[in-house]
OpenMM code with the backbone's topology and positions (N, CA, C; nanometers):
from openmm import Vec3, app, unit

residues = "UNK UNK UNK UNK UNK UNK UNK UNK UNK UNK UNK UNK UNK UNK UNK UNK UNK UNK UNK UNK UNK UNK UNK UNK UNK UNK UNK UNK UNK UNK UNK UNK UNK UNK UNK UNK UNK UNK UNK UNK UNK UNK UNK UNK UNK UNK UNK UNK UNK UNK UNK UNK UNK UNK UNK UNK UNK UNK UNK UNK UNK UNK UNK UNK UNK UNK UNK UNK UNK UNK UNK UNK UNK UNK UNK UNK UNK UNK UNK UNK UNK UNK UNK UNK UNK UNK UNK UNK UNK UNK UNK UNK UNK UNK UNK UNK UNK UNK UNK".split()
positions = [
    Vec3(-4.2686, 0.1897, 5.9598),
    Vec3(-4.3899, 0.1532, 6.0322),
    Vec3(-4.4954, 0.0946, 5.9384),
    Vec3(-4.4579, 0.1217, 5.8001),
    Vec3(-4.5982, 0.1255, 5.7099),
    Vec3(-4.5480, -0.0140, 5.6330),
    Vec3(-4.4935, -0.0986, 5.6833),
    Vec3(-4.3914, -0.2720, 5.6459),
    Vec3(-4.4750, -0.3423, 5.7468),
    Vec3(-4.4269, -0.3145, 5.8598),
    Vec3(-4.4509, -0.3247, 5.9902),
    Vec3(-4.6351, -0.3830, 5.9872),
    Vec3(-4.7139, -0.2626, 5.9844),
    Vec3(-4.8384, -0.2779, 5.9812),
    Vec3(-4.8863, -0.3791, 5.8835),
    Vec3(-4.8216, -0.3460, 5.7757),
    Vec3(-4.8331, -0.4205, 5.6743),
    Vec3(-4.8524, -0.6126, 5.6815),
    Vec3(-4.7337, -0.6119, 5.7586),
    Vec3(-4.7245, -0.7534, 5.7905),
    Vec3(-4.7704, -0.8204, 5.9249),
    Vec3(-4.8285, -0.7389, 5.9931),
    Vec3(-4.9207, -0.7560, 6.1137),
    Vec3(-5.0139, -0.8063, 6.0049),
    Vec3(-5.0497, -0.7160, 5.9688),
    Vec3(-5.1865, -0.7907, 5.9069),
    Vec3(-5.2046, -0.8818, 5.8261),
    Vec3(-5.1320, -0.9568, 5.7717),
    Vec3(-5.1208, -1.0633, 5.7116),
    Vec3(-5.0610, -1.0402, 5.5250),
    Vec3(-5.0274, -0.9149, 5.5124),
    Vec3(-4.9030, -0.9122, 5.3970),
    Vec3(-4.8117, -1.0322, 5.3407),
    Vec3(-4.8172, -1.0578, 5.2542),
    Vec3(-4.7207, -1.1814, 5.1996),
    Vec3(-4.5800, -1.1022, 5.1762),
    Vec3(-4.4693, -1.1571, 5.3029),
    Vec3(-4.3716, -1.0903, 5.3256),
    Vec3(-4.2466, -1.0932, 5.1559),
    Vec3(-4.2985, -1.2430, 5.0715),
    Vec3(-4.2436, -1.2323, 4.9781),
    Vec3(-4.2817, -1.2107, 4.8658),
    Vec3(-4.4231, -1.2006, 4.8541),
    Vec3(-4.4877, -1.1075, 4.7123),
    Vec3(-4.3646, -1.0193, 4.6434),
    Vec3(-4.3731, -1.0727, 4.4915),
    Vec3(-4.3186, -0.9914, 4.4050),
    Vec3(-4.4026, -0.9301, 4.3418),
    Vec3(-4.3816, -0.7834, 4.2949),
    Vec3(-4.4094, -0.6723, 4.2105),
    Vec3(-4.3726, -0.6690, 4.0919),
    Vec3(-4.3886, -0.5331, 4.0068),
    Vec3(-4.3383, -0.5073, 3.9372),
    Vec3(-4.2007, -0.4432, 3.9965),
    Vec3(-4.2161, -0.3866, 4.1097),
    Vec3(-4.0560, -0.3870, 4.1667),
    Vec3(-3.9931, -0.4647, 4.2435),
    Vec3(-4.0331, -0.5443, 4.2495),
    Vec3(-3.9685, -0.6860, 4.3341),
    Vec3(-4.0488, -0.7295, 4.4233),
    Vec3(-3.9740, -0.7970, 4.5141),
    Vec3(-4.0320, -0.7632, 4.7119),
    Vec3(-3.9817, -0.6631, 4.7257),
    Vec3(-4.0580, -0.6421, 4.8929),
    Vec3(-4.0246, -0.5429, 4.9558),
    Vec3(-3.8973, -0.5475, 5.0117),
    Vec3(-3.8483, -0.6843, 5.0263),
    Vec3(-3.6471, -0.6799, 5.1327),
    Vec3(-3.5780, -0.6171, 4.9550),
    Vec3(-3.6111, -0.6630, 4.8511),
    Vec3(-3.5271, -0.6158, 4.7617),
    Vec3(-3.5761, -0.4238, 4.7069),
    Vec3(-3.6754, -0.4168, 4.7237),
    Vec3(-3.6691, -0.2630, 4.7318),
    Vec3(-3.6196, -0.1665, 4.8444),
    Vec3(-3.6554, -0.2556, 4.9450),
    Vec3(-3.5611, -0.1498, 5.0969),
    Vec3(-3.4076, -0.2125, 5.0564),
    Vec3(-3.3584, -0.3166, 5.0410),
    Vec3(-3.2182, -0.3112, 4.9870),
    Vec3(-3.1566, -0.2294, 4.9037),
    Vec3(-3.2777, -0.2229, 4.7912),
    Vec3(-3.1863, -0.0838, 4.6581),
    Vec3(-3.2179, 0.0350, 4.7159),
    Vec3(-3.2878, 0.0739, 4.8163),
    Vec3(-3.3196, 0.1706, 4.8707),
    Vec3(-3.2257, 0.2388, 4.9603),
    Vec3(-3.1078, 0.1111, 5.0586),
    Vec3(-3.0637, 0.0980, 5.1058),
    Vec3(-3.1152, 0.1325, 5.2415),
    Vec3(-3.2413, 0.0869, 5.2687),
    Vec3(-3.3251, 0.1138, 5.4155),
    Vec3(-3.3063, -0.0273, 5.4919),
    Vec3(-3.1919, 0.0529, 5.6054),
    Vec3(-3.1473, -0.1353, 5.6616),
    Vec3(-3.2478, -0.1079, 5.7294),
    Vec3(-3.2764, -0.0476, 5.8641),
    Vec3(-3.4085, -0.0750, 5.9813),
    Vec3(-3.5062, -0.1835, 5.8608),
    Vec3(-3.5405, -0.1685, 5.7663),
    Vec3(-3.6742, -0.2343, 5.6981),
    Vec3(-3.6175, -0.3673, 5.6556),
    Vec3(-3.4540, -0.3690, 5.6328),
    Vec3(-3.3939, -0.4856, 5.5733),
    Vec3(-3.4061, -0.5656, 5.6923),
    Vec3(-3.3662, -0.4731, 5.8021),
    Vec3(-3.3402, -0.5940, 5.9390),
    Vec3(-3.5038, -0.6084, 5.9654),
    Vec3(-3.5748, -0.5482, 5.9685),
    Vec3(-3.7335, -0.5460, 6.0153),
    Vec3(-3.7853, -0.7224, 5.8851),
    Vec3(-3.7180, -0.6817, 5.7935),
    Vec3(-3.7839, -0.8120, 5.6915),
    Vec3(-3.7484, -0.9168, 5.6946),
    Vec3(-3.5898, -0.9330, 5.7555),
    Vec3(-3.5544, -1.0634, 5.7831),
    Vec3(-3.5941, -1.1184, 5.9246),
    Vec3(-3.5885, -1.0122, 6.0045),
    Vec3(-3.6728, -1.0969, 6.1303),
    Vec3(-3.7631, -1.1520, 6.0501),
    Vec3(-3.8378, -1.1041, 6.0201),
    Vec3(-4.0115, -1.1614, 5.9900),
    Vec3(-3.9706, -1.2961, 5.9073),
    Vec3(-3.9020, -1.3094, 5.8593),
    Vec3(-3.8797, -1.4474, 5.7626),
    Vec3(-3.8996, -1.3968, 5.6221),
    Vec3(-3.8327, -1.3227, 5.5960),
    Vec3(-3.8271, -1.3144, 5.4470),
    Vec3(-3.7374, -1.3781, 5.3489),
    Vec3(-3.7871, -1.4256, 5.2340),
    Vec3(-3.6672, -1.4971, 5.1708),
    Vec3(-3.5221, -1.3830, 5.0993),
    Vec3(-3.4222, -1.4325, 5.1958),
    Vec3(-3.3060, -1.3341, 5.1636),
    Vec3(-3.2466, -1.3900, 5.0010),
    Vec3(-3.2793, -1.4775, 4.9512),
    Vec3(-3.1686, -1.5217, 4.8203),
    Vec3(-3.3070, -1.5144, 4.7252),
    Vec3(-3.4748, -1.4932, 4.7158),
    Vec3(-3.5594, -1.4946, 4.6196),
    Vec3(-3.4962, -1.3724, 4.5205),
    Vec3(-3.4973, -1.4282, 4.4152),
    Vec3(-3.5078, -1.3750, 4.2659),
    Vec3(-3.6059, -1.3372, 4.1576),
    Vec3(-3.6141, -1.2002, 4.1953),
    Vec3(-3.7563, -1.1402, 4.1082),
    Vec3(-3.6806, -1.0894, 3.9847),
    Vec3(-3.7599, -1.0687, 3.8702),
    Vec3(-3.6616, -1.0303, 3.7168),
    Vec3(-3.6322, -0.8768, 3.7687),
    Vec3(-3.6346, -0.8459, 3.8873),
    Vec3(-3.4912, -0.7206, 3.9422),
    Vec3(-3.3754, -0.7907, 3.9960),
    Vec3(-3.3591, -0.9060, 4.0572),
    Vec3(-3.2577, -0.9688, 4.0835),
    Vec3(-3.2655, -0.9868, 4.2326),
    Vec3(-3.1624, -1.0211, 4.2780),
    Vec3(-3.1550, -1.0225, 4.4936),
    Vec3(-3.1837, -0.9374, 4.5155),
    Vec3(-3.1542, -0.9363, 4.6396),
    Vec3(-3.1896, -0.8495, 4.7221),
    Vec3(-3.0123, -0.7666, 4.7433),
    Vec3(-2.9373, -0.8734, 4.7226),
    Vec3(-2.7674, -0.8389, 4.7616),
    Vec3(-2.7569, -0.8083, 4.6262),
    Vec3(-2.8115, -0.8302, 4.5154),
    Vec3(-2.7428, -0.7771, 4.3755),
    Vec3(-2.7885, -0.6177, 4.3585),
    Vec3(-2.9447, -0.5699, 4.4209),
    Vec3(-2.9313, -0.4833, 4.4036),
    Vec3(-2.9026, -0.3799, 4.4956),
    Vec3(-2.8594, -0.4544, 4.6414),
    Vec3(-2.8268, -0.3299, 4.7210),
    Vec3(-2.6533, -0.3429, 4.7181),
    Vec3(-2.6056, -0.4134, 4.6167),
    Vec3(-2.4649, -0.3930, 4.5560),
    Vec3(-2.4672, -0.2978, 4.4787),
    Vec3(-2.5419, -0.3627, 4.3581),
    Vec3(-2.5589, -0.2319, 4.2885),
    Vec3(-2.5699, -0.0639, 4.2967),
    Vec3(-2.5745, -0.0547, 4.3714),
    Vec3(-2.6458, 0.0797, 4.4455),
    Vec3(-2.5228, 0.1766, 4.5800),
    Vec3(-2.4467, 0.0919, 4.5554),
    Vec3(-2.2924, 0.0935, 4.6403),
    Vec3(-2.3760, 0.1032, 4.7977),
    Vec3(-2.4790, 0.0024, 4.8762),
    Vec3(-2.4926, 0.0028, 4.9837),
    Vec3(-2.4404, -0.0650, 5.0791),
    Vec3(-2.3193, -0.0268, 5.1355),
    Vec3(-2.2293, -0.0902, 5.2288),
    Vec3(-2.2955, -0.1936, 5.3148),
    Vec3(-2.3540, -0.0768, 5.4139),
    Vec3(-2.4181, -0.1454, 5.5079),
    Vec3(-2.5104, -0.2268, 5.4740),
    Vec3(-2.5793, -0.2603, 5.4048),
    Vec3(-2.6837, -0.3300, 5.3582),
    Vec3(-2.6405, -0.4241, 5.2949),
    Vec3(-2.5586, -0.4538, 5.2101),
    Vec3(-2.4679, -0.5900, 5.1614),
    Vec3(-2.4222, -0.6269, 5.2751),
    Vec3(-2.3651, -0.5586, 5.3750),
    Vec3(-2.3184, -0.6316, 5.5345),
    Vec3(-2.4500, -0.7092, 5.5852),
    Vec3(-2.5210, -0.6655, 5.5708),
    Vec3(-2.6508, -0.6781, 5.6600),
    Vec3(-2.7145, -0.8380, 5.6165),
    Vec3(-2.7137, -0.7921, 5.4954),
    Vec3(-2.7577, -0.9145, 5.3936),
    Vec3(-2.6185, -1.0257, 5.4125),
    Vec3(-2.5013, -0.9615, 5.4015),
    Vec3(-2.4222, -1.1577, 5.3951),
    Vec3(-2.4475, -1.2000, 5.5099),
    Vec3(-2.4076, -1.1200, 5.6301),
    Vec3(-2.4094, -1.1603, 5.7977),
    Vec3(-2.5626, -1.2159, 5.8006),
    Vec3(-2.6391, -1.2485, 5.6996),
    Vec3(-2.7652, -1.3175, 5.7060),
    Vec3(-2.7624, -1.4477, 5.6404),
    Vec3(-2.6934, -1.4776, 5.5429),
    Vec3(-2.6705, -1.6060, 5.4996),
    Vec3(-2.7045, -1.5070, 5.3288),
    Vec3(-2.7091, -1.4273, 5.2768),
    Vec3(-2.7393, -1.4237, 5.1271),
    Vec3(-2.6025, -1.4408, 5.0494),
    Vec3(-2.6413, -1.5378, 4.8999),
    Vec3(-2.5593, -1.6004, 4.8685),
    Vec3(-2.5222, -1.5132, 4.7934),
    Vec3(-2.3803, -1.4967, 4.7547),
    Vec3(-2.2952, -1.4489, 4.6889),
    Vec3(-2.2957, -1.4892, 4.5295),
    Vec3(-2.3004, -1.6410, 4.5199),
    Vec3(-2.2893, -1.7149, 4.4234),
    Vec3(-2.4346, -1.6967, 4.3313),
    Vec3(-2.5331, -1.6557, 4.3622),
    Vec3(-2.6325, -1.6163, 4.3125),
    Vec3(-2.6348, -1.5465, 4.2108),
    Vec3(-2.6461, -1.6557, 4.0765),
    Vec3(-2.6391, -1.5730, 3.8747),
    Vec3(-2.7198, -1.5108, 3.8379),
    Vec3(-2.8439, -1.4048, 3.9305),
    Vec3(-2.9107, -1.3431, 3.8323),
    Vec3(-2.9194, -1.2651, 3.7468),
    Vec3(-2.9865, -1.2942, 3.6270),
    Vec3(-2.9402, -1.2650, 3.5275),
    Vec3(-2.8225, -1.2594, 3.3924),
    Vec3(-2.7540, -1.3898, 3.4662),
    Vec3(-2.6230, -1.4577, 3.4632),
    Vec3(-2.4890, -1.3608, 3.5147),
    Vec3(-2.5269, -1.2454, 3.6123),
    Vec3(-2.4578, -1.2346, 3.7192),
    Vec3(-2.4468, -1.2257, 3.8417),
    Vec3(-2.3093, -1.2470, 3.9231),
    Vec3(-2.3686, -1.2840, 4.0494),
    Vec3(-2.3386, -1.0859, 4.1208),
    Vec3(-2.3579, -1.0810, 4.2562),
    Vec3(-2.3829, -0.9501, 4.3180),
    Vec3(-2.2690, -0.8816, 4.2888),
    Vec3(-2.1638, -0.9728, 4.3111),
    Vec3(-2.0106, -0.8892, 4.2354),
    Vec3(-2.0064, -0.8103, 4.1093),
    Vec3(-2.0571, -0.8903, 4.0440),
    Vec3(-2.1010, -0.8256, 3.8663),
    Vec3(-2.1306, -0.7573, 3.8713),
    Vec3(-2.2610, -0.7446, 3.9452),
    Vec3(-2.3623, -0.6466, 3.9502),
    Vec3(-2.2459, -0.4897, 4.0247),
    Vec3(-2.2232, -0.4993, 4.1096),
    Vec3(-2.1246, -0.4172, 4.2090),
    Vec3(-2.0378, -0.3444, 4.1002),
    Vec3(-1.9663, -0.3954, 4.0122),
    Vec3(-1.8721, -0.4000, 3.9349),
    Vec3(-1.9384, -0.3216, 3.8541),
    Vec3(-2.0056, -0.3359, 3.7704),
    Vec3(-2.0899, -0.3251, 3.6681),
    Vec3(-2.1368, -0.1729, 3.6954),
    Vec3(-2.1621, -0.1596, 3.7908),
    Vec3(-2.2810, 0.0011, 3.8602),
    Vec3(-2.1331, 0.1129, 3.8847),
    Vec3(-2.0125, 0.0425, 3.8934),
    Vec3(-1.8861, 0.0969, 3.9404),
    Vec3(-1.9138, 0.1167, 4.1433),
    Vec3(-1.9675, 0.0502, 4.1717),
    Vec3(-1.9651, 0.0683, 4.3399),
    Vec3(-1.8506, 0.0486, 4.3539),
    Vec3(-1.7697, 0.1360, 4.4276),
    Vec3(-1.6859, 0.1314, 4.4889),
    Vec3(-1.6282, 0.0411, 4.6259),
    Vec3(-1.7384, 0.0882, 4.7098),
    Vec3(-1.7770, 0.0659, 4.8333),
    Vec3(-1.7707, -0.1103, 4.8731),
    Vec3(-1.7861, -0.1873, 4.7155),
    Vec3(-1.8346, -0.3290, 4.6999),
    Vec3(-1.7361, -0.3697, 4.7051),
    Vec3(-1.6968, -0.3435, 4.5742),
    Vec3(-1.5682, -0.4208, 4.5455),
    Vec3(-1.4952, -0.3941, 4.5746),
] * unit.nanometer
topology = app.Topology()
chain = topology.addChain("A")
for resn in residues:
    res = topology.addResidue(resn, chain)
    for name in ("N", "CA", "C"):
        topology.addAtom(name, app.Element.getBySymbol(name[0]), res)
């Protein structure tokens, strides 16, 4: 609810932090309602903050549903941040669930 309000009121849905955006912290969070709540709104699904995607880090993090959530949205796979792409990342954390 506290996204929600947020972006009623005129929140910049893709402001980066020191922890990213907000679709890439509810991704590592693995909070889909907020993932699906952010892409309605128009959030950029492939932006790259020096935490990485939004799909690299809810790979990272072995979040099934939420890497579902995110490809069935168009987020790119092929995406090098950090010169790896979400697979790496998946790989890398040992997610199971990913790879």
């Amino acid at each position: 609810k506290m996204v929600e309000l947020l972006l009623e009121n005129g929140a910049d849905i893709n402001l980066a932090s020191e922890w990213g955006t907000v679709l890439q912290s509810a991704a590592y969070k693995n909070s889909k309602e907020t993932v699906e709540l952010l892409l309605e709104r128009g959030a950029n699904i492939n932006l790259d903050s020096y935490r990485g995607t939004a799909l690299q880090l809810a790979a990272s993090t072995n979040s099934k549903e939420t890497v579902e959530l995110l490809l069935e949205n168009g987020a790119d796979t092929n995406l090098a941040s950090k010169g790896s792409t979400a697979l790496q990342w998946a790989a890398s954390a040992n997610s199971k669930e990913i790879v």
